[in-house]
C-alpha positions in Angstrom: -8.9 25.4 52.1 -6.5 28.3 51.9 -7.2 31.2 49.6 -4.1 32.6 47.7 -3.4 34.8 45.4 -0.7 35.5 42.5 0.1 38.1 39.7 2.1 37.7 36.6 3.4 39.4 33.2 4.4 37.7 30.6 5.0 38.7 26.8 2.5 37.3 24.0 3.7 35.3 21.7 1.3 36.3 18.7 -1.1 38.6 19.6 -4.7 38.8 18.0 -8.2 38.4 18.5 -8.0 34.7 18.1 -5.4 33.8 20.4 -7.2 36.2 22.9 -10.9 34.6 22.4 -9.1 30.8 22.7 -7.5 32.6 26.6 -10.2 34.0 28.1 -11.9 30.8 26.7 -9.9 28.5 28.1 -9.1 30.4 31.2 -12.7 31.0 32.1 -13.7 26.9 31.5 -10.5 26.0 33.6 -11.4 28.6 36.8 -14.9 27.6 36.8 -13.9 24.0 37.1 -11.2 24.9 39.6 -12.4 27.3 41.8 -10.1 30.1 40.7 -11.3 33.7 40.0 -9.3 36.7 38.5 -9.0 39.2 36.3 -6.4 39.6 32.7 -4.8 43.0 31.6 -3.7 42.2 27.8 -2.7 44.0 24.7 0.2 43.0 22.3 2.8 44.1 24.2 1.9 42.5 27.7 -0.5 40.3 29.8 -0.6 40.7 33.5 -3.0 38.8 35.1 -4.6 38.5 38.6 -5.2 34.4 39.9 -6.8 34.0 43.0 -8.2 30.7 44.6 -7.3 27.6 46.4 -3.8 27.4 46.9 -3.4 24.1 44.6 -5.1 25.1 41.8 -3.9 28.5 41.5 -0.3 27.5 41.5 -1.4 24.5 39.0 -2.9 27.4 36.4 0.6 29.4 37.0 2.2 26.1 35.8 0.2 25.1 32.7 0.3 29.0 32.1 3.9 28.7 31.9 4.5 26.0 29.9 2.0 27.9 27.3 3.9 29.0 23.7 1.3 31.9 24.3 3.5 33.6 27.2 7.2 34.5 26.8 9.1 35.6 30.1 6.4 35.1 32.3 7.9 36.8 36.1 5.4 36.6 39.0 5.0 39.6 40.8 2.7 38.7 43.8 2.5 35.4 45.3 0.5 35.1 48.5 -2.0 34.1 51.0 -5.5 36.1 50.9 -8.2 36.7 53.3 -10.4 37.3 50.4 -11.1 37.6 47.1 -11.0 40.7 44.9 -12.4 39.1 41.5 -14.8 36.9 43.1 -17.7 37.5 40.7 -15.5 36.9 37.7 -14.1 33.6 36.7 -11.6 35.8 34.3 -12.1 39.5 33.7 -11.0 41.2 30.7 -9.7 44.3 30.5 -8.2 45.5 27.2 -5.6 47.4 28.9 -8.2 50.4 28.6 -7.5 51.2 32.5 -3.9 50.9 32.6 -1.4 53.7 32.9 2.0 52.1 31.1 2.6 53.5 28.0 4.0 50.9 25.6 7.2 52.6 25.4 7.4 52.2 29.3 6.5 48.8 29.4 9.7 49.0 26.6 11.1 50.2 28.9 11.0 47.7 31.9 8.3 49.8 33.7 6.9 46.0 34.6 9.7 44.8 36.0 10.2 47.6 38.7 6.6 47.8 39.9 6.2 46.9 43.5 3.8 44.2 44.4 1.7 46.5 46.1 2.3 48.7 43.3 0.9 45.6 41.3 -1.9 45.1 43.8 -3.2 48.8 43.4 -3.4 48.4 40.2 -5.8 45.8 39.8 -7.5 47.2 42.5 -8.2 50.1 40.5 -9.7 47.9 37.7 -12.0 46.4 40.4 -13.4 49.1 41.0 -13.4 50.5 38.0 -15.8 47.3 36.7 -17.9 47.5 39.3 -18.8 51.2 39.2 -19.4 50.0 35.5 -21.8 47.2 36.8 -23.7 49.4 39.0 -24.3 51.8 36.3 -25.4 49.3 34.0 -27.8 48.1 36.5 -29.1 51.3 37.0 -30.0 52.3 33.7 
């Protein structure tokens, strides 16, 4: 079994709690069952979400993601083969946009659209270790 990752923006459609609680819900039910791990980026302007997993299923949750009336102008950013995984504790993170550094103006703007992959890649990254400094602290106290 290959591992593989991918990255992807798209636009809600809708935005609120609700639709958010029934994502992560769904998304979290789905990876456990599938093997797939990752982290999600969202606020009303924007998700961006990290997938990583088997090869199969990850490209089988990029479909049904998609075909979901929840994403407008979904664009993949990264789409590759993995030595390991980055999210590997977490069958979808959620990070309410708290560590990202695009204003909404520059996401407006089409700030998403000329990010690098590795660009892409540094940025969750950044949230990965970001939660797990978190974690340790937590586990500290």
């Amino acid at each position: 079994m290959s591992l593989f990752r991918a990255v992807y923006s798209s636009r809600p459609f809708g935005f609120d709690e609700g639709i958010l609680f029934d994502i992560l819900s769904e998304a979290r039910r789905a990876n456990t069952r599938d093997g797939v791990t990752g982290a999600l980026i969202c606020r009303a302007d924007i998700y961006l979400q990290w997938l990583e997993g088997p090869e199969k299923q990850v490209k089988a949750t990029l479909e049904r993601i998609k075909n979901d009336d929840r994403h407008l102008e979904m664009k993949l950013h990264v789409s590759e083969n993995a030595s390991e995984r980055i999210f590997g504790d977490w069958s979808m993170l959620h990070d309410p946009a708290t560590t990202w550094t695009w204003s909404q103006k520059e996401v407006a703007d089409g700030a998403v659209d000329r990010v690098t992959p590795e660009e892409m890649t540094a940025q969750f990254l950044r949230i990965r270790s970001k939660c797990t400094h978190q974690a340790d602290e937590a586990r500290l106290r």
